[in-house]
HTML snippet that shows the backbone in 3Dmol.js (N, CA, C, O; Angstrom):
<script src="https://3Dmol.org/build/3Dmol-min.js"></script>
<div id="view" style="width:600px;height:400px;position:relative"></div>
<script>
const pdb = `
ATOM      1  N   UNK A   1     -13.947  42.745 -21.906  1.00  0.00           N
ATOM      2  CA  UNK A   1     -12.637  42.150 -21.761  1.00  0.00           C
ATOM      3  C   UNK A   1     -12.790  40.823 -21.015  1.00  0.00           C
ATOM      4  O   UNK A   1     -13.350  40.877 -19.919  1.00  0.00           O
ATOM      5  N   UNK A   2     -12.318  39.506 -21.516  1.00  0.00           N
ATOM      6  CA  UNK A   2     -12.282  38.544 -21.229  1.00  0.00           C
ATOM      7  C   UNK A   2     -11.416  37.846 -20.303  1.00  0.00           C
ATOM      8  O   UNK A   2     -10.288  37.608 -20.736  1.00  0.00           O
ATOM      9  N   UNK A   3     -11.694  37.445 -19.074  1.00  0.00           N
ATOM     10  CA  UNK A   3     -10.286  37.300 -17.753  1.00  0.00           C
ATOM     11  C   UNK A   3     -10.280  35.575 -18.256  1.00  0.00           C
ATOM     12  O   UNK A   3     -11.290  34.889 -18.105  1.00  0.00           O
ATOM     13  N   UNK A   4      -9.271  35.135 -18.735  1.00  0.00           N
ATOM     14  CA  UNK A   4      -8.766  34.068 -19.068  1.00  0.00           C
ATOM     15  C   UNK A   4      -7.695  33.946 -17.825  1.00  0.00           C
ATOM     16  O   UNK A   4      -6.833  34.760 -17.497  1.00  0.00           O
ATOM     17  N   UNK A   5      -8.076  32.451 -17.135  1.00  0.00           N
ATOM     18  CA  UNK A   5      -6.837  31.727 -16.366  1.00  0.00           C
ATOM     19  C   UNK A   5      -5.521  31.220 -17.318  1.00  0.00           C
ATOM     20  O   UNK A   5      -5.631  30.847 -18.486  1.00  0.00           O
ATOM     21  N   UNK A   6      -4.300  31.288 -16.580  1.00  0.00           N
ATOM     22  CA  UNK A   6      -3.515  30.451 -17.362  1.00  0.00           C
ATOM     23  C   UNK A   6      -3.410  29.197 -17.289  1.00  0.00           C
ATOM     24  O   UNK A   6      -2.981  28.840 -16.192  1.00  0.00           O
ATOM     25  N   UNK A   7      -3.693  28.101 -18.234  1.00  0.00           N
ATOM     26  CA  UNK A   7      -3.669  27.098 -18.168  1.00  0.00           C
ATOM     27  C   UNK A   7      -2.481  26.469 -17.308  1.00  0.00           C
ATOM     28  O   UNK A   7      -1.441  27.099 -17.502  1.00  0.00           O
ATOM     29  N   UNK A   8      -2.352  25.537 -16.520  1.00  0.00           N
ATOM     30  CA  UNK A   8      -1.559  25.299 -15.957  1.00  0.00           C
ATOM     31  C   UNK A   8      -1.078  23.482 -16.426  1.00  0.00           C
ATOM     32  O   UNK A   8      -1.865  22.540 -16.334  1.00  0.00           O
ATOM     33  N   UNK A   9       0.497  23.364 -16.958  1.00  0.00           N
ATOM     34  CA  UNK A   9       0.163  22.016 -17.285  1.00  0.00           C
ATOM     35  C   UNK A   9       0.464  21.037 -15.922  1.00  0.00           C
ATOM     36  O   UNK A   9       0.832  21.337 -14.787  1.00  0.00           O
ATOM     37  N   UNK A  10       0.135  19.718 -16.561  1.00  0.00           N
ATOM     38  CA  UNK A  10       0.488  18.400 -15.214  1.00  0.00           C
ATOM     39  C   UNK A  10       1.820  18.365 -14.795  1.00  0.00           C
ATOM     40  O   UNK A  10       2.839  18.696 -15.402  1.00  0.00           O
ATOM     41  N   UNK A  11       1.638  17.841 -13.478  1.00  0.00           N
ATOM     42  CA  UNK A  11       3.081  17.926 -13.233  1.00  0.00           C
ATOM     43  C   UNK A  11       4.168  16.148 -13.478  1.00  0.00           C
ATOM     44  O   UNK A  11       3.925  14.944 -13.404  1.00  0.00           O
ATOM     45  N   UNK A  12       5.046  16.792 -13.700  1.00  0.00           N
ATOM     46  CA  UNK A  12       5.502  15.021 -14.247  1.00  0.00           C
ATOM     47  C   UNK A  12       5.793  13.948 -13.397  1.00  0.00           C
ATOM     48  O   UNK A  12       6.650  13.849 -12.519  1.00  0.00           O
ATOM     49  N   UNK A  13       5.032  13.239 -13.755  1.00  0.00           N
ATOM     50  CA  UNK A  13       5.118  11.557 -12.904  1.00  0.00           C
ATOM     51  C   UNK A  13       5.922  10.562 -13.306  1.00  0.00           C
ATOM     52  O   UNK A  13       6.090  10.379 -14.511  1.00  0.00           O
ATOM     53  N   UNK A  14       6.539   9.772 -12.366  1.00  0.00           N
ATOM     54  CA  UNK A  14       7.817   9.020 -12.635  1.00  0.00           C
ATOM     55  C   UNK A  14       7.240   7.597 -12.234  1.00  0.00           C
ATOM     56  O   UNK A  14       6.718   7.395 -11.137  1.00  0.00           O
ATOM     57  N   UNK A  15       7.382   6.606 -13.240  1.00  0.00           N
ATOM     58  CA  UNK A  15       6.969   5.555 -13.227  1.00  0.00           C
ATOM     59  C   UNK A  15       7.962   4.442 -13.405  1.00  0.00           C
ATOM     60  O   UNK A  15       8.805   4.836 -14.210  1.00  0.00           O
ATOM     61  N   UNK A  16       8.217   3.252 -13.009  1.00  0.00           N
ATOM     62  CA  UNK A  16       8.691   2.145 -12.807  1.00  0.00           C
ATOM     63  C   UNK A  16       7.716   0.951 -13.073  1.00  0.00           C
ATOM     64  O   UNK A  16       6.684   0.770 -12.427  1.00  0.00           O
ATOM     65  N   UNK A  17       8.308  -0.116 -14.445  1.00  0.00           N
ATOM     66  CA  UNK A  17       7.716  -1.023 -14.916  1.00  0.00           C
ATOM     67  C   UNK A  17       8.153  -2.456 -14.766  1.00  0.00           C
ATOM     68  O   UNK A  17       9.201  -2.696 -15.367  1.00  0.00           O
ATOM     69  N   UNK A  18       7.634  -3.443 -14.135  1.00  0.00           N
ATOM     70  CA  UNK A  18       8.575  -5.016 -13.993  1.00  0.00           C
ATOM     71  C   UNK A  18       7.671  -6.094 -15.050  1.00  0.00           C
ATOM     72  O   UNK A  18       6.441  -6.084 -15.097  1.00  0.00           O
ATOM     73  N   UNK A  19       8.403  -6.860 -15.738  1.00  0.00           N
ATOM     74  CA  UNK A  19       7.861  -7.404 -16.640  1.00  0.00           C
ATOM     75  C   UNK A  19       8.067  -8.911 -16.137  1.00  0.00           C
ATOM     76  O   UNK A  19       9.151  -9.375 -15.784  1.00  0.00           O
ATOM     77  N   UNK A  20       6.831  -9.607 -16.162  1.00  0.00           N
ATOM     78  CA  UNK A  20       6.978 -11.030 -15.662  1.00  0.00           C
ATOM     79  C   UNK A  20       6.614 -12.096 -16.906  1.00  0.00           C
ATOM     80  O   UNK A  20       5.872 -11.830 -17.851  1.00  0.00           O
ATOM     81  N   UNK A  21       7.243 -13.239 -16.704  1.00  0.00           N
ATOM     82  CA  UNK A  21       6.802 -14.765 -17.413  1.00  0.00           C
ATOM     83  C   UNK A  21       6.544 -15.750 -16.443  1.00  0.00           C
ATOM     84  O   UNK A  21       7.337 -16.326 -15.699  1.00  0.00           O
ATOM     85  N   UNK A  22       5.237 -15.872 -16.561  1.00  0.00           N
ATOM     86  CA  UNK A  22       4.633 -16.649 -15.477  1.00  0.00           C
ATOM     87  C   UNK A  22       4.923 -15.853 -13.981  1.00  0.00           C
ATOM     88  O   UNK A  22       4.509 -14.704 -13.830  1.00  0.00           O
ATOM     89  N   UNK A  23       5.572 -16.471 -13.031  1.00  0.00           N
ATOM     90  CA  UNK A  23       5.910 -15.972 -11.781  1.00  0.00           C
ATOM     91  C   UNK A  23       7.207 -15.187 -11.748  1.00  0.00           C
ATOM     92  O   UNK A  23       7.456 -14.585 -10.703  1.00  0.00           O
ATOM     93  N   UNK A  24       8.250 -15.099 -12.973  1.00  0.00           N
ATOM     94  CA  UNK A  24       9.632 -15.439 -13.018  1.00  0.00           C
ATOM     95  C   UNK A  24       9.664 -13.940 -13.339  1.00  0.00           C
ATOM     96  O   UNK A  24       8.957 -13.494 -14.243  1.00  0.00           O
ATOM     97  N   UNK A  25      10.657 -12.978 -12.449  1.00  0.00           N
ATOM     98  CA  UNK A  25      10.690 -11.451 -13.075  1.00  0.00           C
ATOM     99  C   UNK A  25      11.890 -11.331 -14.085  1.00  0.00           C
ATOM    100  O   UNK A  25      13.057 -11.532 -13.749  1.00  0.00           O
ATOM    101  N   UNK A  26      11.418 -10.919 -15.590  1.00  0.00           N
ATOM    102  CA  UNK A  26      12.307 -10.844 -16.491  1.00  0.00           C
ATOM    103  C   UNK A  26      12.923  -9.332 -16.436  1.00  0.00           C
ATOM    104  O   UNK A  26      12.391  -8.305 -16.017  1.00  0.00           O
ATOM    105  N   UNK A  27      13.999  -9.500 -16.901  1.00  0.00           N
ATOM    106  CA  UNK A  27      15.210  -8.556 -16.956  1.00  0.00           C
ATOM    107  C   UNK A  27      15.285  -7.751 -18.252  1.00  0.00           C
ATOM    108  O   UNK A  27      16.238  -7.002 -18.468  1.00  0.00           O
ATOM    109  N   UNK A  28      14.586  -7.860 -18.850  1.00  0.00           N
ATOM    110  CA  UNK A  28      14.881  -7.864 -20.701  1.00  0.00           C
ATOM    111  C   UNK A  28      14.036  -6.315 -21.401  1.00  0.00           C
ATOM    112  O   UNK A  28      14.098  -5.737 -22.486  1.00  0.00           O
ATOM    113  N   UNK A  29      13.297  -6.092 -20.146  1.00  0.00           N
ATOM    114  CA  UNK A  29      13.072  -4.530 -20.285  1.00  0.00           C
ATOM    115  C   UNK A  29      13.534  -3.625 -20.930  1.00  0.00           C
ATOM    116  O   UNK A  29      14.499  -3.143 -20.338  1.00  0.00           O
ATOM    117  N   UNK A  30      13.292  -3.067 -22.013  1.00  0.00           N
ATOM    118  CA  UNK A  30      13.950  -2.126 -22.685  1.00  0.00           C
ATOM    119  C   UNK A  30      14.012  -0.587 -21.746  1.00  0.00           C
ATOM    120  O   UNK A  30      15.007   0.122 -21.598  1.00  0.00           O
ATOM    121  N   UNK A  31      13.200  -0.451 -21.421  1.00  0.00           N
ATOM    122  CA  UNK A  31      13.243   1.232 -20.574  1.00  0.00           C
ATOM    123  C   UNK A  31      12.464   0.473 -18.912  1.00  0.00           C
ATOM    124  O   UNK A  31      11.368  -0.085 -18.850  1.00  0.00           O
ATOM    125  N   UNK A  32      13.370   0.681 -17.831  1.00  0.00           N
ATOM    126  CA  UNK A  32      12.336   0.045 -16.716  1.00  0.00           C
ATOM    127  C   UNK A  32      11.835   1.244 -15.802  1.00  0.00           C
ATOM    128  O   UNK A  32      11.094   1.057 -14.836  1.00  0.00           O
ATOM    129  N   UNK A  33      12.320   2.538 -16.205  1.00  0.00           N
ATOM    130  CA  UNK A  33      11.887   3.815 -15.199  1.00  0.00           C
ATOM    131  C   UNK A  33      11.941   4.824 -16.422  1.00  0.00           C
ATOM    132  O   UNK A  33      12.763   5.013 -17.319  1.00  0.00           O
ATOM    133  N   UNK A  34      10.653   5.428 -16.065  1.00  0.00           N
ATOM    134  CA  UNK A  34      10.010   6.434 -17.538  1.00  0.00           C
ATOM    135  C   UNK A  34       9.234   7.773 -16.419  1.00  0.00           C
ATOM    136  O   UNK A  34       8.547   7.790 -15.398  1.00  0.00           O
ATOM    137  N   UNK A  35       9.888   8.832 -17.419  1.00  0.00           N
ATOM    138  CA  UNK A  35       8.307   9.595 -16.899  1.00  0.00           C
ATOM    139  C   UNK A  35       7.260   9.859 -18.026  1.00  0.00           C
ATOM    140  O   UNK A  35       7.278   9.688 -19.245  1.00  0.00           O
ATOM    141  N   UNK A  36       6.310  10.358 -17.111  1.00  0.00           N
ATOM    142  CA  UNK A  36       4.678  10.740 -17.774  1.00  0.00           C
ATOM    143  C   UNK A  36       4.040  11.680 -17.324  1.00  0.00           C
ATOM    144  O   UNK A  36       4.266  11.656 -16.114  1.00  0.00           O
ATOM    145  N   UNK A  37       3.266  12.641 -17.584  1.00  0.00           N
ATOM    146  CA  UNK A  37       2.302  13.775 -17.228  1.00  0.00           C
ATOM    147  C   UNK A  37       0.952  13.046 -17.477  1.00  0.00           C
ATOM    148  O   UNK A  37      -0.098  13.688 -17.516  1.00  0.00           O
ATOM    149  N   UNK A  38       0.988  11.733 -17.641  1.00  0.00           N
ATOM    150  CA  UNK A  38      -0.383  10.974 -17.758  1.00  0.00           C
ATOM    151  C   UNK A  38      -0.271   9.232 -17.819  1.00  0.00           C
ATOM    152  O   UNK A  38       0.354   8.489 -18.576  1.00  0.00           O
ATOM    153  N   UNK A  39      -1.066   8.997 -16.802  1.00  0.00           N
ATOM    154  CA  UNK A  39      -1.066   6.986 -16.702  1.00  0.00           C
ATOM    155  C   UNK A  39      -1.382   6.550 -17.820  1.00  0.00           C
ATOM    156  O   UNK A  39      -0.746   5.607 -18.291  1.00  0.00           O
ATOM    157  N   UNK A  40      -2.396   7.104 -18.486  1.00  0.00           N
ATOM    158  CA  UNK A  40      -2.867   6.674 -19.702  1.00  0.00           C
ATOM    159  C   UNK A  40      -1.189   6.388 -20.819  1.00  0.00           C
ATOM    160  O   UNK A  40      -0.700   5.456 -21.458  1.00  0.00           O
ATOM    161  N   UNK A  41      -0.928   7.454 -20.583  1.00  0.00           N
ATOM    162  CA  UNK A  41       0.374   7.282 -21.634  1.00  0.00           C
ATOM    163  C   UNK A  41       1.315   6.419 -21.411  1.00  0.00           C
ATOM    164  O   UNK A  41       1.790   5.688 -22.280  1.00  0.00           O
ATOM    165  N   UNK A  42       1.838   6.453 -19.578  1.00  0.00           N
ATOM    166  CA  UNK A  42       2.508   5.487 -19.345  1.00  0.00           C
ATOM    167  C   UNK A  42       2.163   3.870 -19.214  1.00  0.00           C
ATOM    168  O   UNK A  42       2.992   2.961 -19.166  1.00  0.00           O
ATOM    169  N   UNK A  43       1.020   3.777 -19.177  1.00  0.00           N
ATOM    170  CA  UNK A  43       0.256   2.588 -19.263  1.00  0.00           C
ATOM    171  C   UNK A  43       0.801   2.148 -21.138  1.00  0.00           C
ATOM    172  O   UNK A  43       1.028   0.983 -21.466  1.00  0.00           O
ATOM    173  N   UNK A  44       0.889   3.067 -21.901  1.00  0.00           N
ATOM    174  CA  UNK A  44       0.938   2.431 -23.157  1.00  0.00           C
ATOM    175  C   UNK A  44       2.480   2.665 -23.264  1.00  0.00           C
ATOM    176  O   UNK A  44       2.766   2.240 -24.383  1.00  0.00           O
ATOM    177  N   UNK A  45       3.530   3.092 -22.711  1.00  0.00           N
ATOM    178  CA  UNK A  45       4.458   3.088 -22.863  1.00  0.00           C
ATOM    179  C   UNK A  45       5.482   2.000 -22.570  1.00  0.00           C
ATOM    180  O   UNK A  45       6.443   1.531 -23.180  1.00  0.00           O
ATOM    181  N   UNK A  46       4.819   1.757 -21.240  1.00  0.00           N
ATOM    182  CA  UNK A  46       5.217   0.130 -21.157  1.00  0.00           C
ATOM    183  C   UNK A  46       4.805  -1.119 -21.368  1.00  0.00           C
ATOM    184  O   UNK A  46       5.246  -2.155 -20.870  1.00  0.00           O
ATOM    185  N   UNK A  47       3.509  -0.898 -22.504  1.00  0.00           N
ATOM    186  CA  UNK A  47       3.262  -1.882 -23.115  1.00  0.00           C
ATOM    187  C   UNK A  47       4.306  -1.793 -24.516  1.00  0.00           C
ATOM    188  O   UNK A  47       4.770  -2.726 -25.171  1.00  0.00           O
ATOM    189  N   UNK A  48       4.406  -0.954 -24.621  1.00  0.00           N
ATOM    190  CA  UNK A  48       5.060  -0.831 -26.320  1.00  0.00           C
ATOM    191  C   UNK A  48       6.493  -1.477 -25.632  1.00  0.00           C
ATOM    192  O   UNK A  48       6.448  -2.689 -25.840  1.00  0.00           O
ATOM    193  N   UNK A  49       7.339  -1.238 -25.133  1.00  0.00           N
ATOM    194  CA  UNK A  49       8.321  -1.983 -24.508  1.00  0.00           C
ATOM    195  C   UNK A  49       8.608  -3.286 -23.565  1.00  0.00           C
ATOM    196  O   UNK A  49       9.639  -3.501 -22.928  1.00  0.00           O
ATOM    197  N   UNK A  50       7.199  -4.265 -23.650  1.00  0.00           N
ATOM    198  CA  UNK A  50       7.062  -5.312 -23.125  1.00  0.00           C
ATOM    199  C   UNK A  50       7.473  -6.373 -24.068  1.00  0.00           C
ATOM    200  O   UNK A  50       6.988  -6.563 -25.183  1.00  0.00           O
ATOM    201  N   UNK A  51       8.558  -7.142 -23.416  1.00  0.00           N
ATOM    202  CA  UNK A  51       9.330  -8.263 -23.820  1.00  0.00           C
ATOM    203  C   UNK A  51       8.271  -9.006 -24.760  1.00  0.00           C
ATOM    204  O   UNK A  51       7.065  -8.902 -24.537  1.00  0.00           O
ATOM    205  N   UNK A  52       8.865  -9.887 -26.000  1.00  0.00           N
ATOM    206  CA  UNK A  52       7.552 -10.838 -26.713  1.00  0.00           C
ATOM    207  C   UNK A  52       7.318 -11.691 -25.673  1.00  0.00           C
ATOM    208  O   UNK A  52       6.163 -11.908 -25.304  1.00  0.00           O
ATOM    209  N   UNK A  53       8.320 -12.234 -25.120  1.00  0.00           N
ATOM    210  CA  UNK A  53       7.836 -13.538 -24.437  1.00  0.00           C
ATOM    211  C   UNK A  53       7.568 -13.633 -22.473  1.00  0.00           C
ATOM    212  O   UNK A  53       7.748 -14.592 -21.723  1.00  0.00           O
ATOM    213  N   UNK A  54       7.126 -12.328 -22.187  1.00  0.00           N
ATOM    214  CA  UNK A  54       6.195 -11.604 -20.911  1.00  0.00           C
ATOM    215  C   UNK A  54       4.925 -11.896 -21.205  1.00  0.00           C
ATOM    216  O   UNK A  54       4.284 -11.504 -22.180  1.00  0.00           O
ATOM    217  N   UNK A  55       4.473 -12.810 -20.068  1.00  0.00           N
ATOM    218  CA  UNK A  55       2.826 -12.439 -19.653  1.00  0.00           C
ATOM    219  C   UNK A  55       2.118 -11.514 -19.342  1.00  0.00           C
ATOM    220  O   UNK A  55       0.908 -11.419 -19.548  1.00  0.00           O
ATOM    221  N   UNK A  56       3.098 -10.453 -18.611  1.00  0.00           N
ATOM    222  CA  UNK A  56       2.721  -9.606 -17.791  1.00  0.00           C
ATOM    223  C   UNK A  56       3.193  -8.535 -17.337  1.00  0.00           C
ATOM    224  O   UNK A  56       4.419  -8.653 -17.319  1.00  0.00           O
ATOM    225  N   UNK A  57       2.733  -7.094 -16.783  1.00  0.00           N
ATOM    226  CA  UNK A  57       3.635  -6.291 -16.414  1.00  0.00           C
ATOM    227  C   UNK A  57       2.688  -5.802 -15.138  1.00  0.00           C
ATOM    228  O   UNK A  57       1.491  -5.886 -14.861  1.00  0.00           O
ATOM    229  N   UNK A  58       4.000  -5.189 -14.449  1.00  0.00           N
ATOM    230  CA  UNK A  58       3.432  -4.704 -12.927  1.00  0.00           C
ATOM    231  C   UNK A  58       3.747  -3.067 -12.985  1.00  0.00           C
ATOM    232  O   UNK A  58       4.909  -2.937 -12.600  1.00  0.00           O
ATOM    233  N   UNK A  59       3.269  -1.978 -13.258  1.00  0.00           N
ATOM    234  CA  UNK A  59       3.467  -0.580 -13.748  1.00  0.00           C
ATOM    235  C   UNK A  59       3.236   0.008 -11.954  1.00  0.00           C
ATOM    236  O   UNK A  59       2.353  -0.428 -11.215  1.00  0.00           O
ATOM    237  N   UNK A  60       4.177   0.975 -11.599  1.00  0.00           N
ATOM    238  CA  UNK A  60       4.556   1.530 -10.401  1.00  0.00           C
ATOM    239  C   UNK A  60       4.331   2.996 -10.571  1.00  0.00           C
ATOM    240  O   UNK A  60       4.751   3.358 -11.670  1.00  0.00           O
ATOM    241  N   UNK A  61       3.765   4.061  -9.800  1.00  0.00           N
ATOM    242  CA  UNK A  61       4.238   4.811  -9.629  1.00  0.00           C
ATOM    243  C   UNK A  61       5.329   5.425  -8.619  1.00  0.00           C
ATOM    244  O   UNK A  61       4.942   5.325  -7.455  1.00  0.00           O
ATOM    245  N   UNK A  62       6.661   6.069  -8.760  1.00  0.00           N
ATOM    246  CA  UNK A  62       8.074   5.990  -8.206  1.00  0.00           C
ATOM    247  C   UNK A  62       7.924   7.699  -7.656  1.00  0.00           C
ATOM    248  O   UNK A  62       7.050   8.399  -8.168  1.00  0.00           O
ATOM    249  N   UNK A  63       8.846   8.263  -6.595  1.00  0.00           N
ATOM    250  CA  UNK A  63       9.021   9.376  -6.289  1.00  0.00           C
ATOM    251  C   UNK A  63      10.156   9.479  -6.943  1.00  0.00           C
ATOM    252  O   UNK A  63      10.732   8.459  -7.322  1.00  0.00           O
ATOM    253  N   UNK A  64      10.646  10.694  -7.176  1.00  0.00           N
ATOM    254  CA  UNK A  64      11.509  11.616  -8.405  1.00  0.00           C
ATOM    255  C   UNK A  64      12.893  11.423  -7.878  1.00  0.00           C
ATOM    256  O   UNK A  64      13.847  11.729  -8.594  1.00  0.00           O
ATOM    257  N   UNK A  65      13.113  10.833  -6.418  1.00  0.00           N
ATOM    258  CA  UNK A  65      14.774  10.350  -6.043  1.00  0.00           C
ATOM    259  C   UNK A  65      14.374   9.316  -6.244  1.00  0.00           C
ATOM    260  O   UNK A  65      15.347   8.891  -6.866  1.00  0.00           O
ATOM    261  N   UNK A  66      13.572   8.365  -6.222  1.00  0.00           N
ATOM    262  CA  UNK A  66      13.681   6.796  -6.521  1.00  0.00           C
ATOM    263  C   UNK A  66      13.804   6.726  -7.983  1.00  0.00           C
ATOM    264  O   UNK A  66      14.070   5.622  -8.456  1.00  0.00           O
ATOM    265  N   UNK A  67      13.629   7.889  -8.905  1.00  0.00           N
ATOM    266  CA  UNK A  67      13.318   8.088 -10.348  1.00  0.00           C
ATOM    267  C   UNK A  67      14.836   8.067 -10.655  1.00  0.00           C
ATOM    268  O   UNK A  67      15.259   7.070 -11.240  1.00  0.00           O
ATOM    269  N   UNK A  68      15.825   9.193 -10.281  1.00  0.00           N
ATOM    270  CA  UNK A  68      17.099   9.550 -10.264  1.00  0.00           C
ATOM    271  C   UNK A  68      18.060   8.192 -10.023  1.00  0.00           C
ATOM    272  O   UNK A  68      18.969   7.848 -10.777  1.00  0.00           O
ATOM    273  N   UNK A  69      17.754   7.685  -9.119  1.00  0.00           N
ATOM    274  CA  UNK A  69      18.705   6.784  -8.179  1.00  0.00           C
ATOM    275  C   UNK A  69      18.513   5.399  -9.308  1.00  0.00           C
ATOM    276  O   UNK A  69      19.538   4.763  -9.553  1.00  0.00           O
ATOM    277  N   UNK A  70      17.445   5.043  -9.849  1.00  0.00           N
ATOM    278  CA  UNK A  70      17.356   3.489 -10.700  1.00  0.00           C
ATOM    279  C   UNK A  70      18.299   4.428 -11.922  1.00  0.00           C
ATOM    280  O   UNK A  70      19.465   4.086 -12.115  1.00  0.00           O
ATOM    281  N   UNK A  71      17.797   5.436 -12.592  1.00  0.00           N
ATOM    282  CA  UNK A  71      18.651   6.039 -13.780  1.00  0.00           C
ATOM    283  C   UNK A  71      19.677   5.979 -13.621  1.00  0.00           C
ATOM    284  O   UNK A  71      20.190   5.171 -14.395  1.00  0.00           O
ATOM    285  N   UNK A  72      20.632   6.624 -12.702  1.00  0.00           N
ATOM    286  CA  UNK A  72      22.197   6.442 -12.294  1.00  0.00           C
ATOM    287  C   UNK A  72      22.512   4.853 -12.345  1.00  0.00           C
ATOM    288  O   UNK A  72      23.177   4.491 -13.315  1.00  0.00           O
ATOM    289  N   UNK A  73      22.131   3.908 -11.456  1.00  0.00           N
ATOM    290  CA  UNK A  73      22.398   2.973 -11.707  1.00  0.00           C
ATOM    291  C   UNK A  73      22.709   2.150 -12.459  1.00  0.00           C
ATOM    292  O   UNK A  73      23.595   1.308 -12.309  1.00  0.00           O
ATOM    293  N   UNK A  74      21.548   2.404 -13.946  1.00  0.00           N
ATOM    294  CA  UNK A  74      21.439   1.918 -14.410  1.00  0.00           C
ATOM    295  C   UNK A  74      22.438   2.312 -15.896  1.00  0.00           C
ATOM    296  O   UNK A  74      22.716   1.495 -16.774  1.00  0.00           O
ATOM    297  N   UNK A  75      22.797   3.571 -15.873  1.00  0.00           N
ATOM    298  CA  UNK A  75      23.768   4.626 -17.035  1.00  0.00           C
ATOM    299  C   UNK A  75      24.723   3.937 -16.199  1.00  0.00           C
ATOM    300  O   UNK A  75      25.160   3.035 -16.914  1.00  0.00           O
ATOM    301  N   UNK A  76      25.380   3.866 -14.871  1.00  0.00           N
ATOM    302  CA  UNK A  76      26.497   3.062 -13.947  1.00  0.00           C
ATOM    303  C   UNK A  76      27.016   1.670 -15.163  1.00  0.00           C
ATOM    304  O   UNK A  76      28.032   1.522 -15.842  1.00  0.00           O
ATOM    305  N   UNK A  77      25.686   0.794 -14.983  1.00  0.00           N
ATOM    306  CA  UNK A  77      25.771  -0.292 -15.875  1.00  0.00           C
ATOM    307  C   UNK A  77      26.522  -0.352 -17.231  1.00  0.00           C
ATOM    308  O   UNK A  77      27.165  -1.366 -17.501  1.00  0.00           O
ATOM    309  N   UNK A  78      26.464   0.780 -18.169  1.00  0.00           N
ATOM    310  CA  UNK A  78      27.060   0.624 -19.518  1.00  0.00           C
ATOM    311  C   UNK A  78      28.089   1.570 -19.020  1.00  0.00           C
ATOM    312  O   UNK A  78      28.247   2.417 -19.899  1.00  0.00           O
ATOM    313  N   UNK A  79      28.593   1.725 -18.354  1.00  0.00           N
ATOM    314  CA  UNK A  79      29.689   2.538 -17.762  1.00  0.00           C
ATOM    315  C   UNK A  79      30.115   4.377 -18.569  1.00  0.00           C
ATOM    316  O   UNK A  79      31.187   4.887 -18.895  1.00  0.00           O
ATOM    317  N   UNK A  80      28.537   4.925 -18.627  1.00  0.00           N
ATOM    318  CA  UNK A  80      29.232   6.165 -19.176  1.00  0.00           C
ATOM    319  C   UNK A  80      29.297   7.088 -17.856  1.00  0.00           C
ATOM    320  O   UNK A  80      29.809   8.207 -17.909  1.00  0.00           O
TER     321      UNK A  80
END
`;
const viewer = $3Dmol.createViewer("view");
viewer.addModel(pdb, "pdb");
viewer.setStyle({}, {cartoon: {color: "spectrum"}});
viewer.zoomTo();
viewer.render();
</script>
């Protein structure tokens, strides 16, 4: 009889992305707070959502009320 562990999955990480042109922080972000169970993924997640005309992005990892608190804000914004 074979004692198998239960796999246990990652736990989810909350990330925050700022997209720059030249020095200048652009606004034009399609998603600016994401989660991930992996950098790798979020690393490509906010490339796939980087403005055409961004040089650059600055990728954060955020704690899960700093995660909450930009979301509200930001659902605040289109007023639902």
């Amino acid at each position: 009889m074979a004692h198998t562990k239960a796999k246990q999955s990652r736990p989810v990480r909350y990330f925050a992305v700022t997209y720059f042109d030249g020095q200048e922080v652009m606004s034009g972000g399609r998603q600016s707070v994401f989660r991930s169970k992996r950098l790798f993924r979020a690393k490509r997640i906010a490339r796939s959502n980087m403005p055409l005309d961004a040089d650059r992005m600055e990728l954060v990892e955020i704690n899960g009320a700093a995660y909450d608190e930009r979301r509200t804000a930001y659902r605040r914004g289109f007023g639902q």
